[in-house]
LODRENRO-85335 format. One record per residue (C-alpha): x, y, z; chain; residue in one letter. Coordinates in pm, whole numbers, plus 32768, in hexadecimal, padded with zeros to 4 digits. Example, Ala and Ser with C-alpha at 12.3 -4.5 7.8 and 13.67 -1.06 7.14 Angstrom:
BEGIN
[[84CE; 7E3E; 830C]; "A"; "A"]
[[8557; 7F96; 82CA]; "A"; "S"]
REM end
This chain:
BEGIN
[[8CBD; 8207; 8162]; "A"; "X"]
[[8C8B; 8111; 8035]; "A"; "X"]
[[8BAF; 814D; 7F27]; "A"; "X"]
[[8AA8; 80AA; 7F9B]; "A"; "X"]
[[8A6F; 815F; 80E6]; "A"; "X"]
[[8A91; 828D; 8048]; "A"; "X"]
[[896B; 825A; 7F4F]; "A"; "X"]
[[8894; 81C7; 8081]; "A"; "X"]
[[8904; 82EF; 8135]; "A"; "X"]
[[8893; 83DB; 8014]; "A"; "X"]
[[8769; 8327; 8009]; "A"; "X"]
[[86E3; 831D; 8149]; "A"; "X"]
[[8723; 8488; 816D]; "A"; "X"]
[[8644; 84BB; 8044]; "A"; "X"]
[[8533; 83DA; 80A4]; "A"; "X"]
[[853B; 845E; 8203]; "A"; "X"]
[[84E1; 85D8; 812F]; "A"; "X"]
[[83C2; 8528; 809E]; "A"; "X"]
[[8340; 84BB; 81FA]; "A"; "X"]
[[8373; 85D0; 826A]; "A"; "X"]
[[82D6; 8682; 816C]; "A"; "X"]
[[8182; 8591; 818B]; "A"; "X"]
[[817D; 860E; 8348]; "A"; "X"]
[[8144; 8742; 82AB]; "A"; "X"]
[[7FF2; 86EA; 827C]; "A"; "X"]
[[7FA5; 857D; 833C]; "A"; "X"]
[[7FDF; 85C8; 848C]; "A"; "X"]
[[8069; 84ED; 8585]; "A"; "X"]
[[806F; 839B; 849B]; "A"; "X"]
[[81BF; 835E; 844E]; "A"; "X"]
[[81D4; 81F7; 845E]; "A"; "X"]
[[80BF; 820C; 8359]; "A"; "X"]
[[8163; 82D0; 8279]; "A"; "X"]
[[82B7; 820E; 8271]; "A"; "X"]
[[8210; 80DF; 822F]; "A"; "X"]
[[813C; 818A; 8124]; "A"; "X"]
[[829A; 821B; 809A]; "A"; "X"]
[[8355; 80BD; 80B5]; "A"; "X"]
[[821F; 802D; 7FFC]; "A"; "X"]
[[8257; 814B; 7ED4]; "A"; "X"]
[[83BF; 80B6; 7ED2]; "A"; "X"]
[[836F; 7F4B; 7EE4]; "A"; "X"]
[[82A3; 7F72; 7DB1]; "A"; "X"]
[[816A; 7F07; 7E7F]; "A"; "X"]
[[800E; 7FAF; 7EAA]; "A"; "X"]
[[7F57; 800C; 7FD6]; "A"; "X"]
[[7E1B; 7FB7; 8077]; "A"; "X"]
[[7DA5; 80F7; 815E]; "A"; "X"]
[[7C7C; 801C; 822B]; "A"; "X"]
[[7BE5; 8109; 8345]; "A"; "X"]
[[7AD5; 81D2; 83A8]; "A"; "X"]
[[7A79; 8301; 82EE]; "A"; "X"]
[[7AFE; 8459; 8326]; "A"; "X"]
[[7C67; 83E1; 83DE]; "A"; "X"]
[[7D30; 8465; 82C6]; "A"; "X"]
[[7D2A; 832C; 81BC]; "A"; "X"]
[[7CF3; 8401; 8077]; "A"; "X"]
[[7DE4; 8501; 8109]; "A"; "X"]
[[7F07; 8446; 8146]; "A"; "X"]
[[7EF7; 83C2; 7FBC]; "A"; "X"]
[[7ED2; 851B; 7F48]; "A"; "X"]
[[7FE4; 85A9; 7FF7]; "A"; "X"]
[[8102; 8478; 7F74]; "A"; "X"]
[[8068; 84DA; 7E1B]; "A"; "X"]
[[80CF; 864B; 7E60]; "A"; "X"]
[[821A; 85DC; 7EE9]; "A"; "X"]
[[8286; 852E; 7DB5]; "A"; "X"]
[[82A1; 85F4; 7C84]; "A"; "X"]
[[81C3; 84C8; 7B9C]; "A"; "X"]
[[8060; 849C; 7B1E]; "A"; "X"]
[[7F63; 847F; 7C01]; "A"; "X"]
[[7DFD; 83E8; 7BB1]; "A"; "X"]
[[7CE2; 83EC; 7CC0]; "A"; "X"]
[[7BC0; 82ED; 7C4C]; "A"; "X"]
[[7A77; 8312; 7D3C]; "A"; "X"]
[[79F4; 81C9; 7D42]; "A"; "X"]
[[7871; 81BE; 7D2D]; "A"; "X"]
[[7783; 80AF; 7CAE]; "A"; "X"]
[[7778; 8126; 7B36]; "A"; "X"]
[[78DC; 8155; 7B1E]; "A"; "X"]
[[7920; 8074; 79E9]; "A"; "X"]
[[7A94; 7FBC; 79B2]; "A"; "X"]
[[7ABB; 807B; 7860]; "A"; "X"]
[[7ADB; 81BF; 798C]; "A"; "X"]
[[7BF2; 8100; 7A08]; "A"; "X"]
[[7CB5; 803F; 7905]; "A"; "X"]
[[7C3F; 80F3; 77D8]; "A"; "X"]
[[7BBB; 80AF; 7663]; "A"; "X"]
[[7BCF; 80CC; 74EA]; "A"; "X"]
[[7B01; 81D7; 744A]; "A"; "X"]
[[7A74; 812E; 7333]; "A"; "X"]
[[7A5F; 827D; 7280]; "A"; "X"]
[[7BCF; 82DE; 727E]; "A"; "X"]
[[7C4C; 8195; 72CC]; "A"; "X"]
[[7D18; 8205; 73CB]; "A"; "X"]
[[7D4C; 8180; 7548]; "A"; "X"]
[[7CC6; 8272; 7621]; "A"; "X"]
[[7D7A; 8237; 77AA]; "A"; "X"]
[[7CDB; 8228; 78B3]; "A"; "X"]
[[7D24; 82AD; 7A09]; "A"; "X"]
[[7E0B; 819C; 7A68]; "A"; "X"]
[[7F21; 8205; 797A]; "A"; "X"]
[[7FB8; 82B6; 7ACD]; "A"; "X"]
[[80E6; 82B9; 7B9F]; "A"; "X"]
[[7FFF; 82BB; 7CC3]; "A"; "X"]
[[7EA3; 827B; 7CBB]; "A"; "X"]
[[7D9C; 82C6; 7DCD]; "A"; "X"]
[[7C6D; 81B4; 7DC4]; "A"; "X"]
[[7BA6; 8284; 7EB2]; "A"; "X"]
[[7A88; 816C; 7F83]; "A"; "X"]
[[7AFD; 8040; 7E70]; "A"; "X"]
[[79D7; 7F5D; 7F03]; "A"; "X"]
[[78E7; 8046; 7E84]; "A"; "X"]
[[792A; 7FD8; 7D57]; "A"; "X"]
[[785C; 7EA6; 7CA9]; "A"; "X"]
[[7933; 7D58; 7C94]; "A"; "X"]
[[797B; 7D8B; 7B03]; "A"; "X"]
[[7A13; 7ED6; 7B43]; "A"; "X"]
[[7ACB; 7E82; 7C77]; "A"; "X"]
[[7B82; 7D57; 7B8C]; "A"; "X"]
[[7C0E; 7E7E; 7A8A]; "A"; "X"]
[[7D19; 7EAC; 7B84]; "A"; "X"]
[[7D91; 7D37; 7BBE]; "A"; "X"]
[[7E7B; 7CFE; 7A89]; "A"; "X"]
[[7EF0; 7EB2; 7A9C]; "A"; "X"]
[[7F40; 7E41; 7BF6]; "A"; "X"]
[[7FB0; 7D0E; 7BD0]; "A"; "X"]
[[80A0; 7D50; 7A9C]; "A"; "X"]
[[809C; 7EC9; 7A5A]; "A"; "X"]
[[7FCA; 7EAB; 78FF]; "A"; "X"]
[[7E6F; 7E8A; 78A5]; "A"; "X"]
[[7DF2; 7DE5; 775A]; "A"; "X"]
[[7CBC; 7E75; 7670]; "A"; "X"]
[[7C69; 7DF0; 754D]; "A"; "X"]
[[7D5A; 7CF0; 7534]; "A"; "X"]
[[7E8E; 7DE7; 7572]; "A"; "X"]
[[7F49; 7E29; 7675]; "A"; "X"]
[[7FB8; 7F73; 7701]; "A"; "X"]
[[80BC; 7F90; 77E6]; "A"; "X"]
[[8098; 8094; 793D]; "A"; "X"]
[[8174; 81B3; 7989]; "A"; "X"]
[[82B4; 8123; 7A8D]; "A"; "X"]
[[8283; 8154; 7B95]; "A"; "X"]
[[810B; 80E7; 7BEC]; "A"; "X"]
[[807E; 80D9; 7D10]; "A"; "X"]
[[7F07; 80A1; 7DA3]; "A"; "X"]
[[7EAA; 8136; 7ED8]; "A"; "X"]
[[7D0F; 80DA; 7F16]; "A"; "X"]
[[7C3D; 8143; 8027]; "A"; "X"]
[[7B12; 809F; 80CB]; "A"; "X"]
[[7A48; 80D3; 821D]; "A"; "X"]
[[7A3D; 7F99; 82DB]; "A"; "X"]
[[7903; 7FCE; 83AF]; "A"; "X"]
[[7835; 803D; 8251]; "A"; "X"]
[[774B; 7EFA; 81ED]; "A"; "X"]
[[762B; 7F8A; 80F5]; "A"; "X"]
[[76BE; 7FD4; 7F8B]; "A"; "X"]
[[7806; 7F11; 7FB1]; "A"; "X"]
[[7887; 7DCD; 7F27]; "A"; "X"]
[[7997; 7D51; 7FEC]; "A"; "X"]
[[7AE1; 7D20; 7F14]; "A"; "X"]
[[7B19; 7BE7; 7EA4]; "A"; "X"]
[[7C5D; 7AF1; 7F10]; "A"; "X"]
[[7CFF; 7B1B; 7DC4]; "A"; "X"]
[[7CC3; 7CBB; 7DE8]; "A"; "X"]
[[7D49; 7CC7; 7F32]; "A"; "X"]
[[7E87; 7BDF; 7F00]; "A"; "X"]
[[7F0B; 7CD7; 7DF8]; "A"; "X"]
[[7F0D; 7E06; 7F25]; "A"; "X"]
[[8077; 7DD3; 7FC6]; "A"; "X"]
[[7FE7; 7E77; 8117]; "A"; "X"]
[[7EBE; 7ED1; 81D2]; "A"; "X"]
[[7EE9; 8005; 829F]; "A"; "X"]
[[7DDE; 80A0; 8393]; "A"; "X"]
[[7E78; 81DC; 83EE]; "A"; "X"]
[[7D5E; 821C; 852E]; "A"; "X"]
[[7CF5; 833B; 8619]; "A"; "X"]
[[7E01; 8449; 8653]; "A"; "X"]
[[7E5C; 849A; 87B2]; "A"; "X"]
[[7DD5; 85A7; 8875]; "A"; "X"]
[[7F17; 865F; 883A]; "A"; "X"]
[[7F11; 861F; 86C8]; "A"; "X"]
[[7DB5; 8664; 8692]; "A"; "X"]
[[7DD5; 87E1; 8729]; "A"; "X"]
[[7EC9; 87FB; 8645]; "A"; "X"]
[[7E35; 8798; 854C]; "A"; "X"]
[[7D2D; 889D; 854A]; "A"; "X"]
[[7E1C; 89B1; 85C2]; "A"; "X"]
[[7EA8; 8947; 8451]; "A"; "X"]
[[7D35; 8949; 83AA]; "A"; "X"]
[[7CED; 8ABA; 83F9]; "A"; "X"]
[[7DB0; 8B3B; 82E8]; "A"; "X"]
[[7DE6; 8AC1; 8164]; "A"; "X"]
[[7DB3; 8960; 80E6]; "A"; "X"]
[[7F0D; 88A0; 816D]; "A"; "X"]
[[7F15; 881D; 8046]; "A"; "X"]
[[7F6F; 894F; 7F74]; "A"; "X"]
[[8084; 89AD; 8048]; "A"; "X"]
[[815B; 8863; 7FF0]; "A"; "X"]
[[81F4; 882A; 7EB0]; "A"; "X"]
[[82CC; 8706; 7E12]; "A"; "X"]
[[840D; 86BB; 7E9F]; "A"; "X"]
[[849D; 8575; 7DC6]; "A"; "X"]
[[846F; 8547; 7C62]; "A"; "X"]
[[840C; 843E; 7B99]; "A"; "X"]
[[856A; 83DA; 7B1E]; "A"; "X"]
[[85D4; 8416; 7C99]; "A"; "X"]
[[84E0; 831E; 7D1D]; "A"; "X"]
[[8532; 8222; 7C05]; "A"; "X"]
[[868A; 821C; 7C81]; "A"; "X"]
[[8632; 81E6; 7DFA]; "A"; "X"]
[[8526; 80CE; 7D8E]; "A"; "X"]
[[8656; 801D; 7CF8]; "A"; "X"]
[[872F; 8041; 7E12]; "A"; "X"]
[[8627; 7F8A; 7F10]; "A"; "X"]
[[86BA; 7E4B; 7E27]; "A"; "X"]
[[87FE; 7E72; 7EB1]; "A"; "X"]
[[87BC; 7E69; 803F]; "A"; "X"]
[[882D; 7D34; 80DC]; "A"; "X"]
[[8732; 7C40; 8163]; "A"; "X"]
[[87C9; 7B1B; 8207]; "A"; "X"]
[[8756; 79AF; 818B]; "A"; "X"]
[[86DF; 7964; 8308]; "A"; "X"]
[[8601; 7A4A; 82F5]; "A"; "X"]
[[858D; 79EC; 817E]; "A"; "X"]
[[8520; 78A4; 825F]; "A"; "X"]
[[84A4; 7972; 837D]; "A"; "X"]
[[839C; 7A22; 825F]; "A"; "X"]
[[836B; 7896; 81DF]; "A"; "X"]
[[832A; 7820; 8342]; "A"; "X"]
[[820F; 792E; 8381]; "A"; "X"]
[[8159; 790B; 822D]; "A"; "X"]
[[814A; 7792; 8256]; "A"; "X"]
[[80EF; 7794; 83A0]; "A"; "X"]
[[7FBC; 785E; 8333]; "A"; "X"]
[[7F6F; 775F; 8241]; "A"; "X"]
[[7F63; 7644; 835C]; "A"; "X"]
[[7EAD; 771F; 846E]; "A"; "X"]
[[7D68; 7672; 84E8]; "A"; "X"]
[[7CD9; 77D2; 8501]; "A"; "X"]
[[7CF9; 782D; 839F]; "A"; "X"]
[[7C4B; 7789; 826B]; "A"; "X"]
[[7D0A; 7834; 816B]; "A"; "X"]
[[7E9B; 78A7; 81DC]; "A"; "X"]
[[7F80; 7990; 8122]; "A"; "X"]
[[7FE2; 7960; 7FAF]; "A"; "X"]
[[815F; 7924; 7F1B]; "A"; "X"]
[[8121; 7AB0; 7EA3]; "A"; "X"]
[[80EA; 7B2D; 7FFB]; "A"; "X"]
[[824F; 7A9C; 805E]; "A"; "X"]
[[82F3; 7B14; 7F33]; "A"; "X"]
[[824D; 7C5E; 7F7B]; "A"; "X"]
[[8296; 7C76; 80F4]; "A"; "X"]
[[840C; 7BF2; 809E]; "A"; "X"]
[[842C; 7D64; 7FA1]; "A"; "X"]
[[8362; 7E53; 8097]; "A"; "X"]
[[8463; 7DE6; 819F]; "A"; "X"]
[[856E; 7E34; 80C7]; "A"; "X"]
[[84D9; 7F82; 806B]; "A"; "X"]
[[847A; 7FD9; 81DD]; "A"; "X"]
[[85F9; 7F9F; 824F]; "A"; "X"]
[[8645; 80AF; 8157]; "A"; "X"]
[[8538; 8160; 81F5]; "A"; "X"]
[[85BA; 8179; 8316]; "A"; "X"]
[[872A; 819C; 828F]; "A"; "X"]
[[87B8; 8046; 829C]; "A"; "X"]
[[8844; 7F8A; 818F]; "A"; "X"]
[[8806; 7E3B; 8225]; "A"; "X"]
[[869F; 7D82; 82AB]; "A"; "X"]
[[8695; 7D67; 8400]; "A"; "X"]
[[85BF; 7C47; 84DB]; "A"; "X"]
[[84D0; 7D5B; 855D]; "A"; "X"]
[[849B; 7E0B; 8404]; "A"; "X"]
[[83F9; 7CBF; 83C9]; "A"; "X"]
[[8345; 7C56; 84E2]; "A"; "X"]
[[829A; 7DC7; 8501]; "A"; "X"]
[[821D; 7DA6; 8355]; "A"; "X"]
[[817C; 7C4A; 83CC]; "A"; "X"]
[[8072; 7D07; 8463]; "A"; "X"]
[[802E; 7DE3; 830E]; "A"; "X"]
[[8084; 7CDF; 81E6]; "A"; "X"]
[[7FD4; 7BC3; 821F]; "A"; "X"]
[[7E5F; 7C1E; 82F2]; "A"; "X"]
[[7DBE; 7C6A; 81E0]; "A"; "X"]
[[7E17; 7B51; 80E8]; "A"; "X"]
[[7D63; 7A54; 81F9]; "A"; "X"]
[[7C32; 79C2; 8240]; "A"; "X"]
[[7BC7; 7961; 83A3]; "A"; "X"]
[[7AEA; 782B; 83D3]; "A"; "X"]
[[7A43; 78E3; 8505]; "A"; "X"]
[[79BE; 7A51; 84EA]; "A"; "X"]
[[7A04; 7B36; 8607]; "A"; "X"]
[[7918; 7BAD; 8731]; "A"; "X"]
[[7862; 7CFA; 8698]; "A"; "X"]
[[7942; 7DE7; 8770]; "A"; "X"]
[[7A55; 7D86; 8681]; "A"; "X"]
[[7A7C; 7DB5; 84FB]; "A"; "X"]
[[7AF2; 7CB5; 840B]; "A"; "X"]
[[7C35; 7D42; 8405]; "A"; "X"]
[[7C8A; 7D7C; 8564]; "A"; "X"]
[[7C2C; 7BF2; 858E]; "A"; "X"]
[[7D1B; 7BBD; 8475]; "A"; "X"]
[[7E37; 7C60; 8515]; "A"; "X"]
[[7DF8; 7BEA; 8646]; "A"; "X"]
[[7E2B; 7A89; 85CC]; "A"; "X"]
[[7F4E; 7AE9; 8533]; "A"; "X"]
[[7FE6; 7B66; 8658]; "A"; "X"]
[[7FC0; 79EB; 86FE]; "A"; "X"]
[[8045; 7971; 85D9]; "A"; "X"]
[[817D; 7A05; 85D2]; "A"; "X"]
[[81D6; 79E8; 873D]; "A"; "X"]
[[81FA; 7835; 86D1]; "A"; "X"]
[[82D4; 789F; 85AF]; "A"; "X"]
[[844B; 78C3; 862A]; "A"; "X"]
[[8528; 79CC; 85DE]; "A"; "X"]
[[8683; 79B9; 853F]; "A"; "X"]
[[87C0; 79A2; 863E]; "A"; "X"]
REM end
C-alpha cells in the first residue's frame, strides 16, 4: 500500500465516523450529508433550500457538533444589521468587536429574511474568507464555511438572494420528506432527550485541516476538467437560460468533485462523481428566461433544465 492510499484510507475511515456520527440524528439522508461533508472539505458553503420543518437547521447543527470548532448560529430577521454579521469598531475602546461570522461553521438560519444590505455582509467573508470595517481587514478562522437556510414556498418578508449572493454557495441541497420508514423512526428517536446532546465531536480542528488539504491531492483527469468546461458553457449558450453558470461555479464543481471522491474513499474523480454534482452546483447560479407552471418551484425548474442539459454534454471515454 503506498503512502497515498494509506492516508485516503485513513481518511475515509474518519470521514465515514463523522457521517456516521451526523445519522445519529438526520435520519435516512445520507446522500445529503456526504455532500454536505464533501462541501466542508471542498472549502465550499451550503445552501439548505426546502420546506420548513424537514430537518434543514438540524442537519447544520449536528456537523457543528461533529467537529470540535466554533460554531455561530445568526437568525436572520429584517433588523438584523451587517455590523451582527461582520462586526465593528467601538469607538470607545477602539477596539474591533467580531461579529458572528468569525466561525468555523456558521448557521444563517432563513438568509432571505434578511434585507438586501445585510444579506451582502456575507459576499466578500464568503467569497475570500475576510471581511473589511473601517478600512481594515480581518481575516476568518480556517476553515469557514456558510451553510444558509431558506423556505422556497415562503413569499411575504423575503428578498430573494441576489446572483452575486448565490454564486458564492458551492451547492444547493434540498434534503426533502423522509420516508415512511424514516419518519417512524424518527419519532421513535424524539421521545426521549434532544439527539443533539447525545453526539459529541469526533475530528478536531487540526484533524480536519489536514483532510481539507488532502482533497488537493486526489486525481482528477484533464478529460474530465473539459467534461466540467463543456457543461458550464453549454449553460451559457442554452436558449432556455438568460444568465448560465459563472467561471467560479466550474472551479467550484471541479474541488467538490475532488472532495466527494474522498468522500466516498477514492483518491481519483470519477465520470459519475461529476455528472451526479451537475445537478447540485450549478441550478442555483442560473436564471431561466421562462418561469415554471405553479405546481413547480424555481428550483425544481432549474434542475430540471439542468438535467436536459447535461444529457447533450458527452462524457469522457
Amino acid at each position: 500500500m503506498t503512502a497515498v492510499s494509506a492516508e485516503t484510507t485513513d481518511a475515509s475511515r474518519e470521514i465515514g465516523a463523522l457521517i456516521a456520527n451526523i445519522e445519529r440524528v438526520i435520519v435516512g439522508k445520507r446522500q445529503t450529508i456526504e455532500l454536505v461533508v464533501a462541501a466542508l472539505l471542498a472549502r465550499g458553503h451550503v445552501l439548505l433550500e426546502d420546506r420548513p420543518g424537514v430537518g434543514k437547521t438540524m442537519l447544520a447543527r449536528a456537523l457543528a457538533r461533529s467537529v470540535d470548532c466554533a460554531f455561530a448560529r445568526i437568525q436572520c430577521t429584517p433588523d438584523l444589521l451587517p455590523v451582527d454579521i461582520t462586526g465593528y469598531v467601538d469607538p470607545r475602546k477602539d477596539v474591533f468587536v467580531h461579529g458572528a461570522v468569525f466561525a468555523n461553521i456558521v448557521l444563517a438560519d432563513e438568509l432571505n429574511r434578511a434585507m438586501p444590505r445585510t444579506q451582502s455582509a456575507l459576499l466578500e467573508a464568503m467569497g475570500e474568507g475576510q471581511v473589511t470595517v473601517e478600512g481594515h481587514t480581518h481575516p476568518l478562522p480556517a476553515p469557514f464555511m456558510v451553510i444558509a437556510t431558506q423556505n422556497p414556498v415562503e413569499h411575504a418578508g423575503v428578498n430573494d438572494l441576489p446572483e452575486a449572493q448565490l454564486d458564492r454557495f458551492q451547492i444547493l441541497l434540498s434534503p426533502g420528506y423522509p420516508s415512511e420508514s424514516d419518519e417512524a423512526a424518527l419519532l421513535l428517536d424524539r421521545l426521549g432527550d434532544d439527539p443533539l446532546a447525545r453526539i459529541a465531536p469526533v475530528i478536531g480542528i487540526a484533524r480536519l485541516r489536514e483532510l481539507i488539504a488532502l482533497v488537493d491531492a486526489v486525481a482528477i483527469d484533464e478529460r474530465l476538467v473539459r467534461y466540467i468546461v463543456a457543461a458550464v458553457r453549454r449553460s451559457r449558450e442554452s436558449d432556455q437560460l438568460a444568465l448560465g453558470a459563472s467561471p467560479r461555479s466550474a472551479l467550484q464543481l471541479m474541488q467538490l468533485a475532488r472532495a466527494y471522491a474522498l468522500v466516498q474513499g477514492r483518491a481519483y474523480v470519477v465520470p459519475d462523481d461529476v455528472k451526479s454534482l451537475f445537478l447540485h452546483a450549478l441550478p442555483h447560479r442560473l436564471i431561466p428566461k421562462a418561469m415554471p407552471d405553479r405546481l413547480m418551484s424555481m428550483t425544481e425548474w432549474k434542475v430540471r433544465i439542468v438535467a436536459r442539459l447535461i444529457e447533450d454534454v458527452r462524457l469522457p471515454d
